[in-house]
N, C-alpha and C positions, 0 to 999 in steps of 0.2 A: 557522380558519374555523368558525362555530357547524353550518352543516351540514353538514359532517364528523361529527358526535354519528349521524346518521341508519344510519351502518354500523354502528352497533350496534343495533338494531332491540329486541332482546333484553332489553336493559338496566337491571336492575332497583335498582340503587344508583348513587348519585353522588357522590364529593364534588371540592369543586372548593375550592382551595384559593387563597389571597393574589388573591383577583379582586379590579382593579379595575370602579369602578361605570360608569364610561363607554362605554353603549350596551351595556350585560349585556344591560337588559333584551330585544335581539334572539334572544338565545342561548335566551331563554323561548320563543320563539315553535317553534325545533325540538324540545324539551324535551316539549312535546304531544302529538307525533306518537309517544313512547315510552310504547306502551301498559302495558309492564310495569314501569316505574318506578314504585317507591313507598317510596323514601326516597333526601333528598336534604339532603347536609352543603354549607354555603356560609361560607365564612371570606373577608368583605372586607377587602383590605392597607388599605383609605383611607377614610374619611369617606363617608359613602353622603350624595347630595343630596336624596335622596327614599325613604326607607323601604317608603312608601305602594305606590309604584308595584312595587318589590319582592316584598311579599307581595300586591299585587295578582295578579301573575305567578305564586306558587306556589301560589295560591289554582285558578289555573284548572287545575294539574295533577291531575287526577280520580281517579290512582289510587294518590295518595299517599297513605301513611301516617305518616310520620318525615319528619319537617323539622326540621335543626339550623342556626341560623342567627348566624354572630357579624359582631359590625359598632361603626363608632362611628358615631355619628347625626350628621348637621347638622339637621333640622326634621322630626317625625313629626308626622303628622295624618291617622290613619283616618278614614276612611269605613265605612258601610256595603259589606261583599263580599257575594258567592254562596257559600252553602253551601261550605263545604271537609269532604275526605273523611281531612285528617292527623286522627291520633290522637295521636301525640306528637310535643310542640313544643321545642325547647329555645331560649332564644334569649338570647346570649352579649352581652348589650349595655344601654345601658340603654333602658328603657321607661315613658313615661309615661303614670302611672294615668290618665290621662283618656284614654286610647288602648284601655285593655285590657276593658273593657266592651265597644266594635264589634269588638277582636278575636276576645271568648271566643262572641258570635253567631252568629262564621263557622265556629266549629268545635263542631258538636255530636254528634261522633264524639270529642272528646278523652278519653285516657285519662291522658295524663301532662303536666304543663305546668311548666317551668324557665324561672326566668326571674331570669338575675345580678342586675340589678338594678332594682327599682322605683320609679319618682320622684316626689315628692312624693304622698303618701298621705291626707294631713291634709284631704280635700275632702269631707267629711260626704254632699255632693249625691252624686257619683259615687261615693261607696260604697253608697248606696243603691241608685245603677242598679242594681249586682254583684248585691244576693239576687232578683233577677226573671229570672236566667239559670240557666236546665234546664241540666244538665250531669250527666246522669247515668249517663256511663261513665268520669269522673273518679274517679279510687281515691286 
């Protein structure tokens, strides 16, 4: 049961391993209330149906720093998020270039960013988006 997480009050790392995606996103919702958490590993066993909503979810954890995240996609399409406070991202999956422009907005605290693999590059427009993003705790 996801509020069961609340007996650890304390709790400053996570990881959670072979999660399926069906109704995680509730487990985000106790995940908040862990003021001292600030890194968090997530290894999906299956298909995520919505990425989006996902790092929507990690995005509102405030006092994160580290977020490792592995997955196989069915359909990704960011949005613009809220400021995120990770620094380093790693994320174990693939991602599409036309994603990672709204991604790199929401983090401008990054210090480190991995990322296995990226999809189709060859898009002249949205590369251009990429040099109008500050990013200057990037090393």
């Amino acid at each position: 049961e996801p509020h069961l997480i609340l007996n650890f009050i304390r709790l400053q790392t996570i990881i959670l391993d072979n999660v399926r995606d069906k109704n995680f996103h509730k487990f985000f919702d106790y995940l908040i209330y862990l003021t001292t958490l600030d890194a968090i590993t997530i290894s999906f066993v299956e298909r995520i149906s919505s990425l989006d909503i996902i790092f929507s979810q990690i995005f509102r954890l405030s006092t994160l720093k580290y977020c490792k995240i592995e997955y196989r996609q069915l359909v990704i399409d960011f949005i613009n998020y809220e400021s995120s406070s990770i620094e380093y991202l790693i994320i174990n999956g693939h991602l599409p270039f036309s994603a990672l422009h709204n991604l790199l907005c929401c983090l401008p605290k990054l210090q480190h960013l991995s990322i296995s693999y990226l999809d189709k590059f060859e898009d002249y427009e949205e590369s251009n988006k990429l040099s109008s993003i500050q990013l200057k705790y990037l090393k």
